[in-house]
C-alpha positions in Angstrom: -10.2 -52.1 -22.2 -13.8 -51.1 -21.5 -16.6 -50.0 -23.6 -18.8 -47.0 -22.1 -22.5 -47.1 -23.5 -23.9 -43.7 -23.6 -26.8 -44.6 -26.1 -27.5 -43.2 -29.3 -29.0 -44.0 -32.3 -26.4 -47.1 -32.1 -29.1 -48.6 -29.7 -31.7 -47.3 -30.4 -34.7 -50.6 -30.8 -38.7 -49.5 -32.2 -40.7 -48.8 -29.4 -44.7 -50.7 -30.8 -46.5 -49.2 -28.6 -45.4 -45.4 -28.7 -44.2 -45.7 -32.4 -40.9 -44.6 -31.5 -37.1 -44.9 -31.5 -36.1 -45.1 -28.0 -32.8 -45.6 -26.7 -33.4 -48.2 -24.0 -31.7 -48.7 -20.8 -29.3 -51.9 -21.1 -26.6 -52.5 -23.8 -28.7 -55.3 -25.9 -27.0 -54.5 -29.2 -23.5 -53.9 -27.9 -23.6 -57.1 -26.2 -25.1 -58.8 -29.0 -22.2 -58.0 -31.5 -19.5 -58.6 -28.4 -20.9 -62.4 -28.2 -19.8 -62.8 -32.0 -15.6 -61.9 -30.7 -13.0 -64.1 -29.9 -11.7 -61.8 -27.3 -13.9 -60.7 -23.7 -14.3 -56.8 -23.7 -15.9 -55.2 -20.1 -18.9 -52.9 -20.8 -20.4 -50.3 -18.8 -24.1 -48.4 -19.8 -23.2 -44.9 -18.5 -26.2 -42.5 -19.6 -28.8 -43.7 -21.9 -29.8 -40.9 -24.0 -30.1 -39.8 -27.5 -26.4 -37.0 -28.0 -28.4 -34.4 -28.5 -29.7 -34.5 -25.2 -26.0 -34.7 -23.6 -25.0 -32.0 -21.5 -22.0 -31.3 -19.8 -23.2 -32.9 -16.4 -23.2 -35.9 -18.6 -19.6 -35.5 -20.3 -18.4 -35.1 -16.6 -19.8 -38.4 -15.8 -17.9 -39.9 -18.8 -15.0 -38.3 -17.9 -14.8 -39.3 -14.4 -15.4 -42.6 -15.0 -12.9 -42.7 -17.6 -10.5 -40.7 -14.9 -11.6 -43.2 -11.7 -10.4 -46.0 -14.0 -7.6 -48.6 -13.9 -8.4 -48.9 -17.3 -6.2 -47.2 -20.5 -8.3 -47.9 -23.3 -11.8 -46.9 -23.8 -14.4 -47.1 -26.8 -17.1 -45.3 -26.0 -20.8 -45.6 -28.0 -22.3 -41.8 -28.4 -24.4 -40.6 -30.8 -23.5 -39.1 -33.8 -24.9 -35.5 -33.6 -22.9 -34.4 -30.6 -20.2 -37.1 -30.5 -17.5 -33.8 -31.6 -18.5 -32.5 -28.6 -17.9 -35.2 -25.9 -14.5 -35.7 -27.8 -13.9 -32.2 -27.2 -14.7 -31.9 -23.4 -12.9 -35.5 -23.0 -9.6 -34.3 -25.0 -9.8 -31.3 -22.5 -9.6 -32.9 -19.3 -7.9 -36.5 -19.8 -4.2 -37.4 -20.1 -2.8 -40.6 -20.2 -6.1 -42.4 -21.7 -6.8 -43.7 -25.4 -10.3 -43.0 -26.0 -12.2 -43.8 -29.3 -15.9 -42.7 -30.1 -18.2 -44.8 -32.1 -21.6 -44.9 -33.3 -24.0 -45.6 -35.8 -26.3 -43.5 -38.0 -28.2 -46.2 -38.0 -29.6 -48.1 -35.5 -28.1 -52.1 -34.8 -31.8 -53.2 -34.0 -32.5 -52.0 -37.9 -29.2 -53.2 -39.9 -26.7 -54.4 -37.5 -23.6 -53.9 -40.3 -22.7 -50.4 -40.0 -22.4 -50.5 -36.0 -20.9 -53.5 -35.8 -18.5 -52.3 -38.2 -17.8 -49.4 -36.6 -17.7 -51.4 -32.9 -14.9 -53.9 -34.3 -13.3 -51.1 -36.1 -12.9 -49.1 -32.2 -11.7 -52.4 -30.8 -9.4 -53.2 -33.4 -7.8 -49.4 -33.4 -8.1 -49.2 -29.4 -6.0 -52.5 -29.3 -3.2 -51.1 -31.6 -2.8 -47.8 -30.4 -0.6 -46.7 -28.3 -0.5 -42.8 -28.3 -3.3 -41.2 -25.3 -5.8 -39.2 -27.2 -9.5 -38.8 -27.9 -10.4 -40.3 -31.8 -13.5 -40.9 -33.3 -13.8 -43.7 -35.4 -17.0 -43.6 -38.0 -17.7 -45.4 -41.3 -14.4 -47.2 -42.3 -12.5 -44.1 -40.8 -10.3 -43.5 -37.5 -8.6 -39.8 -36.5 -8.2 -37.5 -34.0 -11.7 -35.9 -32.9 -10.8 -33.1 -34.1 -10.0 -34.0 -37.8 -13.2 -36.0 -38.2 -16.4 -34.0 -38.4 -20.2 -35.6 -39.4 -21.3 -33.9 -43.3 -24.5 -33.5 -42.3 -25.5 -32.8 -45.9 -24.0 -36.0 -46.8 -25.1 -38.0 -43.7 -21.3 -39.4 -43.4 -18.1 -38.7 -41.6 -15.2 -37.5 -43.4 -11.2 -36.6 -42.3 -10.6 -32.9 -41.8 -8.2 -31.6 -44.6 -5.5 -29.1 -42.9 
């Protein structure tokens, strides 16, 4: 298994001297909640950026990374606002691969529950599933990416009634 770190408000840290959430260039909270587990998980830091500065140059990257590797499962941190649409391009062009988005709508570096909750929750799933697909798991749930959306209204995920 191996965790992609894109970014996102997941690791986002308070920046003193700008005043800012920044989305820093290391994994810091990712491997911070890893030391806590029993088990040894592999992590990459792909991008770096905030999701609503993704583009499709930077889904490709995922994607060939996820493609290049010998790897089956992946969990990979995104941010919340475009996280649908990574899960999208990733369902689009992968076969063969379990992939599970994660994030946090609020940042580890502020309350560490909700995206360590979420991280273990991607692990746990990842390790127990055996059918290739892209899921997004958010906020005690786990479904297809495209029968989870973000309420925006509500500020929470919910499943996708048919």
């Amino acid at each position: 298994m191996l965790i992609l770190n894109t970014g996102g408000t997941f690791n986002k840290r308070y920046n003193p001297i700008s005043g800012e959430l920044e989305v820093p260039y290391d994994n810091l909270a990712v491997e911070k909640i890893l030391s806590t587990f029993s088990s040894t998980v592999e992590v990459a830091g792909v991008i770096y950026k905030d999701s609503l500065d993704m583009d499709t140059e930077d889904r490709k990257t995922i994607a060939q990374i996820i493609s290049a590797s010998h790897e089956r499962f992946f969990v990979v941190i995104h941010g919340t606002d475009t996280m649908h649409l990574s899960a999208l391009f990733l369902d689009a062009v992968l076969e063969d691969k379990v992939v599970i988005f994660t994030g946090a709508m609020v940042p580890f570096e502020i309350d560490p529950v909700e995206a360590t909750a979420n991280l273990a929750m991607a692990l746990g799933f990842a390790k127990a599933q055996n059918a290739p697909g892209v899921y997004i798991c958010m906020q005690g749930l786990v479904a297809k990416h495209d029968k989870i959306v973000k309420n925006r209204a509500l500020g929470k995920f919910e499943i996708v009634e048919d």
